[in-house]
C-alpha positions as CSV (number, residue, x, y, z in Angstrom):
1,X,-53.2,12.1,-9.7
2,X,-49.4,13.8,-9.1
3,X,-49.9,12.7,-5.4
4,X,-50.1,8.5,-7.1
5,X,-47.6,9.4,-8.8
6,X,-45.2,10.7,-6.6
7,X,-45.9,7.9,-3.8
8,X,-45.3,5.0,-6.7
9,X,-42.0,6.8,-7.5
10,X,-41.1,7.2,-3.8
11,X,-42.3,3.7,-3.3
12,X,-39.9,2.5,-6.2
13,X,-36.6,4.6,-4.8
14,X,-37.3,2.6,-1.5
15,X,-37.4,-0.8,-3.2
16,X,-33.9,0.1,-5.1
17,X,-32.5,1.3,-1.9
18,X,-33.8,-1.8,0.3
19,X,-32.5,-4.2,-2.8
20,X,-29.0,-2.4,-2.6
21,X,-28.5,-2.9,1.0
22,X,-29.5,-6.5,0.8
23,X,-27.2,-7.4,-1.6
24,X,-24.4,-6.1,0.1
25,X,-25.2,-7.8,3.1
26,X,-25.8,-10.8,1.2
27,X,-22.0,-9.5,0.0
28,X,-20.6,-9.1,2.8
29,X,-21.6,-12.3,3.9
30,X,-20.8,-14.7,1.0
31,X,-17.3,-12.6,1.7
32,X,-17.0,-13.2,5.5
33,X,-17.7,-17.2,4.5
34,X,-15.3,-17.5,1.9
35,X,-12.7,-16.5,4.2
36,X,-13.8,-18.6,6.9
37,X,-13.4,-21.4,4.9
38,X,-9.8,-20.0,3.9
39,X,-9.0,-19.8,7.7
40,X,-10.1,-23.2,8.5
41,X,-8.5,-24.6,5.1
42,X,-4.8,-22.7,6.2
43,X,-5.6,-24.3,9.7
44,X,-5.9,-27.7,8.6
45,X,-2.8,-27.3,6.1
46,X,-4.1,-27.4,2.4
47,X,-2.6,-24.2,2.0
48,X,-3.2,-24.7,-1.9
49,X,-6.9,-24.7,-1.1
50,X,-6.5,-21.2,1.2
51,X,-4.2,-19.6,-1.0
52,X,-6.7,-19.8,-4.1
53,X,-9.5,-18.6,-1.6
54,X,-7.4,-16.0,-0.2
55,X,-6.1,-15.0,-3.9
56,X,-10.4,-15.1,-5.3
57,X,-11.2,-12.9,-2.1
58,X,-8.3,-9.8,-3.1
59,X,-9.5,-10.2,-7.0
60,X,-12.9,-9.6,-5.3
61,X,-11.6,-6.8,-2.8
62,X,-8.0,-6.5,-1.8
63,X,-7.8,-5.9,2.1
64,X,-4.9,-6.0,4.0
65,X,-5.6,-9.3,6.0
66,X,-6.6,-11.0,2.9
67,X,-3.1,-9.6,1.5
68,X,-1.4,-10.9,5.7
69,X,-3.1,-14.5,5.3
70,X,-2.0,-15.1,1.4
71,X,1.4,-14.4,2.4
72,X,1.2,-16.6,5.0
73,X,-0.2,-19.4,3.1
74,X,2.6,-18.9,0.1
75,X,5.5,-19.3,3.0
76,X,4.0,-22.7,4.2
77,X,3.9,-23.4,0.4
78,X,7.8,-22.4,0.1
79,X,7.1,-19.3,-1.9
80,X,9.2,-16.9,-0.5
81,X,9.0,-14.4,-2.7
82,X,5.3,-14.2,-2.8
83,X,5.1,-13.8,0.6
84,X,7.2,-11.2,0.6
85,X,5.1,-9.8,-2.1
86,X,1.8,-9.8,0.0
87,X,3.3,-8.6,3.2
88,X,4.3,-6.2,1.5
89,X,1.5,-5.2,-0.6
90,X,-0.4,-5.5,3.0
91,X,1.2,-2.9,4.1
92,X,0.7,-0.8,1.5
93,X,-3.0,-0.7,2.6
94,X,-2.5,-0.7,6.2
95,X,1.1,0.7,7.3
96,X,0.9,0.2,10.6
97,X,-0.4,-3.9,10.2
98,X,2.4,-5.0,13.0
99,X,1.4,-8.8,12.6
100,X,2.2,-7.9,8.4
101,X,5.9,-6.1,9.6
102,X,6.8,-9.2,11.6
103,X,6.5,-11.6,9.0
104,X,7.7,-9.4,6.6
105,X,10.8,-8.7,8.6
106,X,11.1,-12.9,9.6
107,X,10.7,-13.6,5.8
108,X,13.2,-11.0,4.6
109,X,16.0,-12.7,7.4
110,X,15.6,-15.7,5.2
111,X,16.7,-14.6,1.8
112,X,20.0,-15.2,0.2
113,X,20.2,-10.7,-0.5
114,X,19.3,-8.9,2.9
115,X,20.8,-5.7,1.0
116,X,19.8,-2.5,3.3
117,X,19.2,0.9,1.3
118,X,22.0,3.1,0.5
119,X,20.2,6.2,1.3
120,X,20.8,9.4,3.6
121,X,19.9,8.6,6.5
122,X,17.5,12.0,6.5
123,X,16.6,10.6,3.3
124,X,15.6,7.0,5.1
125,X,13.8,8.7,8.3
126,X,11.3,10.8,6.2
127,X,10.3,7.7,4.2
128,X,9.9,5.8,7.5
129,X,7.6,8.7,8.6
130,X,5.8,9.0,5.0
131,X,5.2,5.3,5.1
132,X,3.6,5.4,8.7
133,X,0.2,6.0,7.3
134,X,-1.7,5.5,4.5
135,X,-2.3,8.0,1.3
136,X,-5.8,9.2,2.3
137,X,-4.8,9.7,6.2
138,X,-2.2,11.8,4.8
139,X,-4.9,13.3,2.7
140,X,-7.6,14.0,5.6
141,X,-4.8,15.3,7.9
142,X,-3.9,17.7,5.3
143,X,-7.1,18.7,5.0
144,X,-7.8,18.8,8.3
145,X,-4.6,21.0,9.7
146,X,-5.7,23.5,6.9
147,X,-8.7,24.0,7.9
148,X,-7.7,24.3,11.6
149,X,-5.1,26.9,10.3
150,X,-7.8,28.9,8.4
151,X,-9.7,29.1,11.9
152,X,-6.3,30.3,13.7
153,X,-6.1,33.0,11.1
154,X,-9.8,34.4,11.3
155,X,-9.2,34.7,15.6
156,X,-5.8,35.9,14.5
157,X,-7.6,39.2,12.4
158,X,-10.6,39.4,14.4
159,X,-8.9,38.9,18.0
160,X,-9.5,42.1,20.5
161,X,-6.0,40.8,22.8
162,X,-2.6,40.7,22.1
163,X,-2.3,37.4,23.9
164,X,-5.8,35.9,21.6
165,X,-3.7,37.3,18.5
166,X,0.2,35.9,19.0
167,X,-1.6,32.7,19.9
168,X,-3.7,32.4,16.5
169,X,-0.6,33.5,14.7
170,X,1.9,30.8,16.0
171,X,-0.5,28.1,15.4
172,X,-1.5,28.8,12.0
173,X,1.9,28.6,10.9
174,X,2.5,25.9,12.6
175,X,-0.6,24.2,11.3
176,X,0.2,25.4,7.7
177,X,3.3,23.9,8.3
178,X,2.0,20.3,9.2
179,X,-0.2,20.6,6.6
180,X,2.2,20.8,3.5
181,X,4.3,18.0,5.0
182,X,1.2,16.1,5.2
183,X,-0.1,17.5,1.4
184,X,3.8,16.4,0.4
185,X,3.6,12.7,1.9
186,X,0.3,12.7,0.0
187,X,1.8,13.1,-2.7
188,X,5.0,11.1,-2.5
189,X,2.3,7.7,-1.4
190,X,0.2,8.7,-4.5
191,X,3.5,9.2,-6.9
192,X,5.0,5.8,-5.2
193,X,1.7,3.8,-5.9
194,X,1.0,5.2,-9.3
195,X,4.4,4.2,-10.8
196,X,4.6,1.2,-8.8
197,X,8.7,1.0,-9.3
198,X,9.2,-0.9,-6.3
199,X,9.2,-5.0,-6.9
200,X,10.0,-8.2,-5.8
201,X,12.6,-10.5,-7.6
202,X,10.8,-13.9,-8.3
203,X,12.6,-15.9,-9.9
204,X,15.5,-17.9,-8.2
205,X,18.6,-16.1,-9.4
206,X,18.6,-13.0,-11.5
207,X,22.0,-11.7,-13.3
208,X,22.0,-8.0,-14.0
209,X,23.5,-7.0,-16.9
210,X,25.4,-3.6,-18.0
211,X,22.7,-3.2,-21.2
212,X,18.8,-4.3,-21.9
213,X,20.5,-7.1,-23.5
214,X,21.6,-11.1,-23.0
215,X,24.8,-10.3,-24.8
216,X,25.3,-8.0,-21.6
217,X,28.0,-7.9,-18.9
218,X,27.2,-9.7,-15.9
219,X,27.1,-7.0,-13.0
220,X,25.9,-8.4,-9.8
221,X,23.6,-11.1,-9.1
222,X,20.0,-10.8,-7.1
223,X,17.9,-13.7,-5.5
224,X,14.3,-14.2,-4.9
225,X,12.7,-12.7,-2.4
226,X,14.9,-9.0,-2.9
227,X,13.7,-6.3,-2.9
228,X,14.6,-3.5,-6.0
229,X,13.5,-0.4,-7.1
230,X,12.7,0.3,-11.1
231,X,14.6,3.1,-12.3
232,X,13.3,2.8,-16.5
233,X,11.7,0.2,-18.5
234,X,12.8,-0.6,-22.2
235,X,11.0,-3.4,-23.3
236,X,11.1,-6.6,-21.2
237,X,14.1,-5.0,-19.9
238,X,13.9,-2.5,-16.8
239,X,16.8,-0.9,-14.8
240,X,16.7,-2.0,-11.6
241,X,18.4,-0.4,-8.6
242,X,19.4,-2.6,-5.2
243,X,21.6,-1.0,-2.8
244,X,24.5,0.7,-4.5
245,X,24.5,-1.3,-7.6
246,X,22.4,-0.6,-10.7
247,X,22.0,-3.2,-13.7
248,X,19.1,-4.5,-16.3
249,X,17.0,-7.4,-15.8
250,X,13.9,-9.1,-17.7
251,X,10.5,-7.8,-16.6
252,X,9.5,-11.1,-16.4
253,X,12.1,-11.4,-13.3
254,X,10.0,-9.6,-11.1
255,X,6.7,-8.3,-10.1
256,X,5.8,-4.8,-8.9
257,X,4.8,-4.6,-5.8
């Protein structure tokens, strides 16, 4: 009697486990065809028709090429700003998208602020590097360099040469060295994408203002398609940085990237 009983339950895990894995192929597929029929919509120019499949395919799953071909589709449409937006939001999930960083870089030469950031320039090459690769690359290599370090140090205790030992001993700091650079850009990418306080200005032009308030001081004008960086919110107002100048703006203004 436990023997039925068993098989019936075995026999039951098997049919949940066959059902699972046909309905994500079925999925995968209804996926794959929906953006076919983007493709061939964006080829045929009704990018209205592409853009809402690309947009129903991201809600579904955001991917980086669904993110790439959006933002195409929104620059045939003359939406600037929103491809800006998804190029860069594309790159967000896959930094090194090169097709993503040249019509990123093509759309950016076509807005009215092409305002570079006033950084250190150590400052600007360790965000280039941190922004090479995703957050859980950063993650794995982490892991992985730690691990590798840990290894270095057991041959580094238990080696019987002088040569085995100065060799474990110069790589594990090394290793443990990569590591927390790695363990620190996982952290920055997490920090970055948790507060989001980078954004694109969408409307056409933006006044900032010295206070959260319309009775404000005109400081500086932005247009669409600029990028800013959120410093504080109050409100629908948020403090926006661009370049060297700093001023308040209406939420409503922008959107995060």
């Amino acid at each position: 009697m436990k023997n039925v009983v068993n098989r019936a339950i075995m026999a039951k895990k098997k049919i949940f486990v066959i059902c699972q894995c046909l309905l994500v192929i079925a999925l995968c597929a209804n996926a794959q065809t929906s953006f076919d029929a983007a493709n061939t919509a964006y080829a045929e120019g009704r990018y209205d028709e592409a853009a809402s499949l690309y947009q129903t395919l991201i809600d579904e799953s955001p991917e980086a090429v669904y993110y790439y071909n959006l933002g195409n589709a929104r620059y045939k449409q003359g939406e600037l700003a929103q491809a800006i937006l998804c190029y860069e939001r594309a790159l967000r999930l896959r930094p090194n998208y090169q097709d993503a960083k040249y019509n990123l870089q093509f759309a950016q030469s076509r807005i009215t602020d092409n305002i570079p950031e006033q950084d250190f320039f150590l400052s600007d090459w360790a965000r280039t590097i941190r922004n090479s690769l995703s957050e859980p690359t950063w993650m794995w290599m982490s892991i992985g360099l730690f691990t590798f370090m840990l290894i270095a140090l057991l041959l580094f205790l238990l080696g019987r040469t002088v040569w085995v030992r100065k060799t474990a001993f110069h790589v594990a700091w090394v290793a443990l060295l990569f590591s927390i650079i790695s363990g620190i850009n996982t952290a920055s990418l997490h920090r970055r994408d948790t507060l989001r306080n980078e954004a694109i200005i969408t409307q056409g032009v933006v006044n900032a203002k010295s206070a959260p308030d319309r009775s404000g001081t005109d400081l500086f004008s932005v247009h669409e398609g600029t990028k800013v960086t959120i410093r504080e919110t109050l409100g629908e107002w948020c403090n926006i940085r661009v370049g060297s100048n700093q001023g308040w703006i209406r939420l409503q203004c922008l959107e995060r990237i």
